[in-house]
C-alpha positions in Angstrom: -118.3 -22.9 -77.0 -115.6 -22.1 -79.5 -117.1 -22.9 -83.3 -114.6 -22.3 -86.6 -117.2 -21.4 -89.5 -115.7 -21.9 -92.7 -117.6 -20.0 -95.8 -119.7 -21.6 -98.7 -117.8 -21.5 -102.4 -119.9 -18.8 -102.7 -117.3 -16.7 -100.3 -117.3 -15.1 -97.0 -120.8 -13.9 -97.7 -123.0 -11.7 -95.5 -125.2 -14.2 -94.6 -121.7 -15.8 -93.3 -121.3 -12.9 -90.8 -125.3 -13.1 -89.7 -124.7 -16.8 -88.6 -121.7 -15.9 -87.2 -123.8 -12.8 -85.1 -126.0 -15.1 -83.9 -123.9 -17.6 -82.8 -121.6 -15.2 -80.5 -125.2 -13.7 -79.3 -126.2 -16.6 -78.1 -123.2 -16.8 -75.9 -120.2 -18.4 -78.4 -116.8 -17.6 -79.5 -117.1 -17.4 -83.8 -113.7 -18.0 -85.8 -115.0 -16.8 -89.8 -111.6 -17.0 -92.0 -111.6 -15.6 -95.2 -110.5 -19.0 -97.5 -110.9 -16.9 -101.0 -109.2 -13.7 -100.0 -112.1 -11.1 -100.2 -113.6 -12.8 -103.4 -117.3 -13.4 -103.4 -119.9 -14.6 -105.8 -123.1 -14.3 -106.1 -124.4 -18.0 -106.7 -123.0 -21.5 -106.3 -122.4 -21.9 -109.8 -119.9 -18.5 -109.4 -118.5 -19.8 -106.7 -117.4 -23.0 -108.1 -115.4 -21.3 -110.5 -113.1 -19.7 -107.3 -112.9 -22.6 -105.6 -111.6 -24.2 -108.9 -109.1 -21.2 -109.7 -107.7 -21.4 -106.4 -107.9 -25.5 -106.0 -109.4 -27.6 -103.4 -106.3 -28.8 -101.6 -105.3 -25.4 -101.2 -108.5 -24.3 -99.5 -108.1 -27.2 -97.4 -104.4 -26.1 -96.4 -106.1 -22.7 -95.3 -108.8 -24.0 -93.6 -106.5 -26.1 -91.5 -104.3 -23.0 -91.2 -106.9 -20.7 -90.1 -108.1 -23.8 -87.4 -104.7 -24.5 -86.0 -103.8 -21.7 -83.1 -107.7 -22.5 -81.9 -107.9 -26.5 -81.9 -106.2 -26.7 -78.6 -109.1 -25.0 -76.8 -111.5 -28.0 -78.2 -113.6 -26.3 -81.5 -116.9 -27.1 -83.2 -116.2 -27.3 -86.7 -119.3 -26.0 -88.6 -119.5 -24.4 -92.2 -122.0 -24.6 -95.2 -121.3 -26.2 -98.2 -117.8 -26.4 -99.1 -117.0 -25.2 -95.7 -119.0 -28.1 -94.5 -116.0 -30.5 -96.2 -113.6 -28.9 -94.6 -115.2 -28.5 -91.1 -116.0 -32.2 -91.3 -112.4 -33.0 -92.9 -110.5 -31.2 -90.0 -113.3 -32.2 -87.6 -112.9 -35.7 -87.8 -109.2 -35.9 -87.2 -109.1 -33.2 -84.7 -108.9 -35.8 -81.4 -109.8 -32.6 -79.4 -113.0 -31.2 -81.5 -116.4 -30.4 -79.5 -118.7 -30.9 -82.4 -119.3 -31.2 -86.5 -122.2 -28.5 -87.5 -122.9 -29.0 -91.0 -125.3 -26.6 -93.3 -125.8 -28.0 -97.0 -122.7 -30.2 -97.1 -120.8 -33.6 -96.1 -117.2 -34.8 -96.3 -116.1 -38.5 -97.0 -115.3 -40.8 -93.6 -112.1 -42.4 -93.7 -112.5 -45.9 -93.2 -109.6 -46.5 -90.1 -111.4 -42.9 -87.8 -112.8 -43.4 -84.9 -114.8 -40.4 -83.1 -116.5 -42.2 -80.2 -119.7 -39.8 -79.6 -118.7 -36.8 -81.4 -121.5 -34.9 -81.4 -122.4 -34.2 -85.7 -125.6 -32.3 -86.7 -126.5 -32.1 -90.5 -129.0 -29.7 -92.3 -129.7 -30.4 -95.7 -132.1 -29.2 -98.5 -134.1 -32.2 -99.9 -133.8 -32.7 -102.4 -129.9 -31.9 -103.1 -128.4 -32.1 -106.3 -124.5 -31.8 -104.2 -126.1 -34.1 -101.9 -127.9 -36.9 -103.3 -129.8 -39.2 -101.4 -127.6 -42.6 -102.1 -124.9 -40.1 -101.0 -126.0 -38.8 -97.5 -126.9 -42.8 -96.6 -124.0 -43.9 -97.1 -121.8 -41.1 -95.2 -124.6 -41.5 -92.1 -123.7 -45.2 -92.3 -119.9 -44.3 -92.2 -120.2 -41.6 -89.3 -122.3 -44.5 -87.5 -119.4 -46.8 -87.9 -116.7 -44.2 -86.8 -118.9 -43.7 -83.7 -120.1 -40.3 -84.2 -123.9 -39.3 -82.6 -125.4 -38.4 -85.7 -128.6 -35.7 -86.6 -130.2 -35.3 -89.9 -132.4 -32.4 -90.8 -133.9 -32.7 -94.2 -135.5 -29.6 -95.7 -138.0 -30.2 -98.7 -138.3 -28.3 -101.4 -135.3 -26.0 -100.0 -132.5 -25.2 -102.3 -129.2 -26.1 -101.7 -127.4 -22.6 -99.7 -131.2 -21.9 -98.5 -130.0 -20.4 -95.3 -128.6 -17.6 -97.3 -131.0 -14.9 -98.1 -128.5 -13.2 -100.7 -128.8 -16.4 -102.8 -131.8 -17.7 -105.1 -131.7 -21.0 -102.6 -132.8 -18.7 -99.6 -136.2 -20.4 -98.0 -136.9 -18.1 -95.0 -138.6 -20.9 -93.4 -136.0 -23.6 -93.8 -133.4 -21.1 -92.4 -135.3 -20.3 -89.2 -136.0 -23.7 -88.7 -132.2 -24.7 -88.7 -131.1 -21.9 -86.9 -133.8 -22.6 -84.1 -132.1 -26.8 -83.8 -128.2 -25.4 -84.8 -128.4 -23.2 -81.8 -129.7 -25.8 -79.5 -127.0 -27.9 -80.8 -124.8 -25.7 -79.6 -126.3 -25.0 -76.7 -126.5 -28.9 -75.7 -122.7 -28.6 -76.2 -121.6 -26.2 -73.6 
């Protein structure tokens, strides 16, 4: 399977790479661009502040960018966070994408898409202040109505980038447990 990963606001962290590794050792082609340049930070909070300097449209640009010369071979969008927008932004109107993974994050469904079975698979921390609960029923609703074949993982008591063990969110548990079902996903793909 071919899976763009787009980075947290936090940056193009380690943790970033070590998702990466263990997608491409279990068997997958990994495409990690660098949306922020080389700039990292070392919370959410941090990492806000870049993805404000540099502007969210922009990122967006560069994430489609950095998607482009690989759509044709039919990607799995995945990405945590912020990279979870955009992976679920470009996802959703790619007519050719595989797959939505998305760690810790959601993007709004335009009314008028339509993504007859596209396979979507959601892991989220829960409670989550960036992902409130009136929130994430309302976009599973919408990706029901676009057609999409929806999963949910909810994570309680996990914080919000808990699959990141560089980050005061990091729940060891909650990480293996979403790597163990992401990989599957994957897996189920191919």
């Amino acid at each position: 399977m071919n899976i763009m990963l787009f980075h947290s606001s936090a940056g193009l962290r380690p943790a970033v790479h070590e998702a990466a590794e263990r997608m491409r050792a279990a068997g997958h082609e990994v495409y990690v661009p660098d949306l922020y340049d080389g700039r990292i930070a070392d919370s959410v909070e941090e990492g806000v502040l870049i993805r404000d300097e540099i502007g969210q449209d922009e990122l967006l640009r560069r994430a489609v960018v950095a998607a482009a010369p690989y759509s044709e071979k039919g990607l799995v969008y995945a990405g945590f966070s912020l990279g979870a927008y955009f992976a679920a932004s470009i996802g959703l109107a790619d007519v050719k994408a595989r797959g939505l993974l998305l760690l810790h994050g959601t993007s709004d469904v335009p009314e008028d898409i339509s993504v007859d079975g596209l396979p979507t698979q959601l892991h989220v921390a829960d409670p989550d202040m960036y992902e409130p609960d009136d929130w994430l029923n309302s976009w599973y609703l919408d990706m029901q109505r676009a057609g999409a074949d929806v999963e949910v993982f909810r994570y309680r008591g996990a914080g919000h980038l808990y699959t990141d063990p560089g980050l005061a969110d990091w729940d060891a548990e909650a990480a293996e447990r979403t790597w163990q079902l992401a990989l599957g996903f994957l897996d189920s793909l191919g």
